[in-house]
C-alpha positions as CSV (number, residue, x, y, z in Angstrom):
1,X,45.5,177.2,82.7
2,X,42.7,176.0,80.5
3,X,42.9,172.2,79.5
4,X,43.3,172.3,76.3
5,X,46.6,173.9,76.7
6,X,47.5,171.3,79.4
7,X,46.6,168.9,77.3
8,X,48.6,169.8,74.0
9,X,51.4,170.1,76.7
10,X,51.4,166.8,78.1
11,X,51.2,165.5,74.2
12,X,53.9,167.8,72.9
13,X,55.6,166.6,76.1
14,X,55.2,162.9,75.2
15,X,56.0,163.1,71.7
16,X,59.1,164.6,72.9
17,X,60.6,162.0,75.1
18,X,58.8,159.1,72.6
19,X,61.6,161.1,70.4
20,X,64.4,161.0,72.3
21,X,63.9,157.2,73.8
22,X,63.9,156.2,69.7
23,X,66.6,158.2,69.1
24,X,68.4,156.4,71.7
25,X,68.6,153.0,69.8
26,X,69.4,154.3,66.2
27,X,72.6,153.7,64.5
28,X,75.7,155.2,65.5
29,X,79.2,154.0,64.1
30,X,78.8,150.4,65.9
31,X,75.3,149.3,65.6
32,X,74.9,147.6,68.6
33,X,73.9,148.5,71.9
34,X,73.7,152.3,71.9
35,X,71.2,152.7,74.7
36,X,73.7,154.0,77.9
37,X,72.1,150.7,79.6
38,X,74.3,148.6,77.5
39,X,77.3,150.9,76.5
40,X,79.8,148.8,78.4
41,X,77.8,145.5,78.0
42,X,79.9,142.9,75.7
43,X,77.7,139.8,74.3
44,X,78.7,137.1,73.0
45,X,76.9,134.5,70.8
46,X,78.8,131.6,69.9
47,X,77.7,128.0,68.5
48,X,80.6,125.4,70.1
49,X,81.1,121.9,69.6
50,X,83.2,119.4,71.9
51,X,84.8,116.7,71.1
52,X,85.7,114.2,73.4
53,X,87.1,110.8,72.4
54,X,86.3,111.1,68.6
55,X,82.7,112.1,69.6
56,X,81.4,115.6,68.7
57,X,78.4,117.2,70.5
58,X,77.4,120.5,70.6
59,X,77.9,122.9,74.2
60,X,75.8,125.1,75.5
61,X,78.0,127.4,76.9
62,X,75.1,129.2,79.1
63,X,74.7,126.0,81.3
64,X,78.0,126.5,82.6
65,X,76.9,130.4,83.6
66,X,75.0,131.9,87.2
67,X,71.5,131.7,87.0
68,X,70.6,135.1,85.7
69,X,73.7,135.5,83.9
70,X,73.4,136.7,80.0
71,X,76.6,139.0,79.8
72,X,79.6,136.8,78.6
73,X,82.9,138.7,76.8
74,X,85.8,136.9,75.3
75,X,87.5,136.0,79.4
76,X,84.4,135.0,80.6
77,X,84.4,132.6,77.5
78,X,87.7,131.6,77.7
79,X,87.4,130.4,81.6
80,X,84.3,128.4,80.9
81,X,86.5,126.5,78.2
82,X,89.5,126.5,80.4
83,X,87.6,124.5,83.0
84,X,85.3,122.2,80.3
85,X,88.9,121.0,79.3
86,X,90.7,120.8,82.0
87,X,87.8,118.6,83.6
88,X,87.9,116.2,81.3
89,X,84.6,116.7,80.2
90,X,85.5,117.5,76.3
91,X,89.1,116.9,75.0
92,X,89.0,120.0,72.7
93,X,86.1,122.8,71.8
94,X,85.7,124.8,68.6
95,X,83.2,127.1,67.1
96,X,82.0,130.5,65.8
97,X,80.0,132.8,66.7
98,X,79.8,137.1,67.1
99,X,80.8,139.6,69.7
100,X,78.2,142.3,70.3
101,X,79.5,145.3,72.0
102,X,79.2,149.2,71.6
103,X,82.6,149.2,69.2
104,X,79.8,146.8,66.8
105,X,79.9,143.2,65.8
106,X,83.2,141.6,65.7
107,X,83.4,137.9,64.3
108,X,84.3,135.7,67.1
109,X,86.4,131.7,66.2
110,X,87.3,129.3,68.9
111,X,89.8,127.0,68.0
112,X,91.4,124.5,69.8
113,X,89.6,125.7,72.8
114,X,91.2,129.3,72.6
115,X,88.7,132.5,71.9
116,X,90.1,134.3,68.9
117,X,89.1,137.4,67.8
């Protein structure tokens, strides 16, 4: 086989898959997190505050994670706030954020230390 045929296979060949990976990550009815990687993946980004004896300061939920951990849904959420409470450490949590998952972006509320959706 000559090489220029080769080659305009190996670019018609790359072009091709470049094609399908983009296509991968466009816009289907949820917008986020088409790619097959992530089609059962649920994230969660939440800003929180705790109160705890008339003080508020804000809570990094991800401290409170495994190292290497970045996947949290709504349970996940709801234990970490479960035990911050019921430690002692904050008296009550609340906050807002977004739940990413392959349904789309869902507001997320926590009130009183509960996840509401």
């Amino acid at each position: 086989m000559p090489t220029c045929v080769l080659t305009a296979a190996h670019i018609t060949a790359t072009l091709a898959l470049a094609a399908w990976m983009i296509t991968g990550f466009t816009r289907l009815p949820g917008r986020w997190l088409r790619w097959k990687m992530f089609c059962r993946a649920t994230f969660t980004i939440v800003h929180l505050t705790g109160t705890k004896d008339g003080r508020t300061t804000p809570v990094n939920i991800y401290d409170h994670l495994s190292p290497g951990s970045f996947i949290l849904g709504p349970p996940q959420l709801q234990a970490i706030l479960n035990h911050l409470t019921r430690s002692g450490r904050y008296d009550r949590i609340d906050g807002h954020g977004r739940l990413l998952s392959a349904r789309g972006e869902q507001p997320l509320e926590v009130k009183d230390s509960h996840v509401v959706l």
